[in-house]
NUPA-926935 format. One record per atom (N, C-alpha, C, CB): y, z, x; residue in one letter. Coordinates in steps of 0.1 Angstrom, whole numbers, plus 5000, padded with zeros to 4 digits. Each point is the difference from the previous one (the first is absolute). Glycine has a CB too. Example, Ala and Ser with C-alpha at 12.3 -4.5 7.8 and 13.67 -1.06 7.14 Angstrom:
// NUPA-926935
494350785132a/501250004991a/501250005009a/498850124981a/502349815015s/501150005009s/501150084992s/499449785012s/
This chain:
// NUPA-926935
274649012674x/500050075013x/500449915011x/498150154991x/502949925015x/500249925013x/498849945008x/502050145002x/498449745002x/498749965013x/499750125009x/500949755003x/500350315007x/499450065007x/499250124999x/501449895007x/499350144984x/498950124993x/498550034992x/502049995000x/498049835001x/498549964991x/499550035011x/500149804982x/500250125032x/498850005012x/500050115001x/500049835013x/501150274991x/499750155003x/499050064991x/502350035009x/497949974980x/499250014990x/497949965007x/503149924981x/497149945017x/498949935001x/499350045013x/500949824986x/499850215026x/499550045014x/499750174995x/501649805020x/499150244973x/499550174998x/498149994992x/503450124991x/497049805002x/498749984991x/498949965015x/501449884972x/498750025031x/499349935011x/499650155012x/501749704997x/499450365004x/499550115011x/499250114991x/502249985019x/497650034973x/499150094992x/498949974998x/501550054992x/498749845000x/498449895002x/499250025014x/501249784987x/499350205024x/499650045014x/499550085007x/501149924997x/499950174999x/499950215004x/498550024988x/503650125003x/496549854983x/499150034993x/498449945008x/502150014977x/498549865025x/498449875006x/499350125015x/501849624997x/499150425008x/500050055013x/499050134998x/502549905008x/498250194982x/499350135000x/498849984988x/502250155008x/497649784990x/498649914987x/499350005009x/500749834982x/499450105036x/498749945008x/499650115006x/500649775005x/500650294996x/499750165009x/499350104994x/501949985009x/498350004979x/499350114992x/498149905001x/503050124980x/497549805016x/498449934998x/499450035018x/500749744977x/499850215032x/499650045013x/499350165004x/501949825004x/498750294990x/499650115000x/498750034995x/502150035000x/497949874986x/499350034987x/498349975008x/502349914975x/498049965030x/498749925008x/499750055012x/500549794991x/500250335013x/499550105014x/500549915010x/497750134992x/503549775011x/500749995010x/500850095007x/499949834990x/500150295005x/500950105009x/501749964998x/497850015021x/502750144983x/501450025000x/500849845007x/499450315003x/501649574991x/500349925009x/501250055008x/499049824986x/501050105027x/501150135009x/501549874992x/498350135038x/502749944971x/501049994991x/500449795007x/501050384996x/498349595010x/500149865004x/499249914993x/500450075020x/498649984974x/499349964989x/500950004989x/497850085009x/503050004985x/500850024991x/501049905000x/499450215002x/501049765007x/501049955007x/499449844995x/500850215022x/498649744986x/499049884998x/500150004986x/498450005021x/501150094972x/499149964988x/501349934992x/497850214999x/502949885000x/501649994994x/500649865001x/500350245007x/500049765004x/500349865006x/499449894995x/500350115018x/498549884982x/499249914994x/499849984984x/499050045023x/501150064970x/500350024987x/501049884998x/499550284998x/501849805007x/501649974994x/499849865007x/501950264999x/497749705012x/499949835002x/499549904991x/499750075021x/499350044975x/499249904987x/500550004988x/498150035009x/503050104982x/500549974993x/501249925002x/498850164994x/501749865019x/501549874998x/499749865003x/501650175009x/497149804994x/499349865000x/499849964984x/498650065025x/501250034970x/499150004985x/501649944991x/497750275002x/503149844999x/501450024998x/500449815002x/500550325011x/499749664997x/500649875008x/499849894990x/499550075026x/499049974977x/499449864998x/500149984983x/498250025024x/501650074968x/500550024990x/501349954997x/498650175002x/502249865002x/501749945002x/500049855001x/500850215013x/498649784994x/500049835002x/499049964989x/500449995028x/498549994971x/499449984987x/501149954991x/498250175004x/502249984991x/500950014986x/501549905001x/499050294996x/501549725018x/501149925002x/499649864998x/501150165014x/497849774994x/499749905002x/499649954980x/499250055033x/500750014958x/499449974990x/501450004990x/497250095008x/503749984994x/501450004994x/500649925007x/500250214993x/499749705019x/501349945003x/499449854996x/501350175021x/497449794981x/499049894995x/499849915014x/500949994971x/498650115041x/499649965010x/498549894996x/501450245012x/497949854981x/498549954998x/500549824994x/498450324990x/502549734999x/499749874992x/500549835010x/500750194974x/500249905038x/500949815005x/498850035009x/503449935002x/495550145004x/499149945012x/499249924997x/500250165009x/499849734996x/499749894999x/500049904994x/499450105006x/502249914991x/500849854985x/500149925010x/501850094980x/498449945033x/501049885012x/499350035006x/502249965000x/496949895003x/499449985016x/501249995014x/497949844987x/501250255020x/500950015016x/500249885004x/498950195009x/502349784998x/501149895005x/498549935005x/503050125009x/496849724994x/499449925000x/498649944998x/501750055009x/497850014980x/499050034991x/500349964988x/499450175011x/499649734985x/500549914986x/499350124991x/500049675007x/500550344982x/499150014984x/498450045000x/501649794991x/498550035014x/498349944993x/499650075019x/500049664976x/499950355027x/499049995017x/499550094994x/501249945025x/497350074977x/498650135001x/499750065014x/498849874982x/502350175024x/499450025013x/500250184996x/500849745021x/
């Protein structure tokens, strides 16, 4: 599958996850006698869903990149420019 098509792909997934996360709280909000949310609440809730899944998303990405390219393994082979080896500071 083409790259671009994977993200399109992966962002369709991600907005569903979202829309689904969104009408889950709404429904629970009703369920616990919060009342009808007006459509700014909707709005908010949504928003804040899909922020947290493309945070989730991200950070995920980086994780997995950082662990395929072997970020983890060179941090900390080479001390920073004028810092011997041996020093315990």
């Amino acid at each position: 599958m083409a790259r671009p098509l994977r993200v399109l792909r992966n962002l369709l997934i991600a907005g569903l996850i979202a829309g689904g996360g969104a009408a889950a709280v709404g429904f629970a909000w009703r369920m616990i006698g919060g009342g009808a949310l007006p459509m700014h609440g909707w709005i908010a809730l949504t928003l804040g869903v899909a922020g947290t899944v493309a945070l989730a998303w991200a950070l995920m990405a980086l994780a997995f990149r950082s662990d395929r390219e072997g970020w983890d393994a060179r941090a900390g082979v080479t001390p920073p420019p004028g810092v011997s080896p041996d020093d315990d500071r």
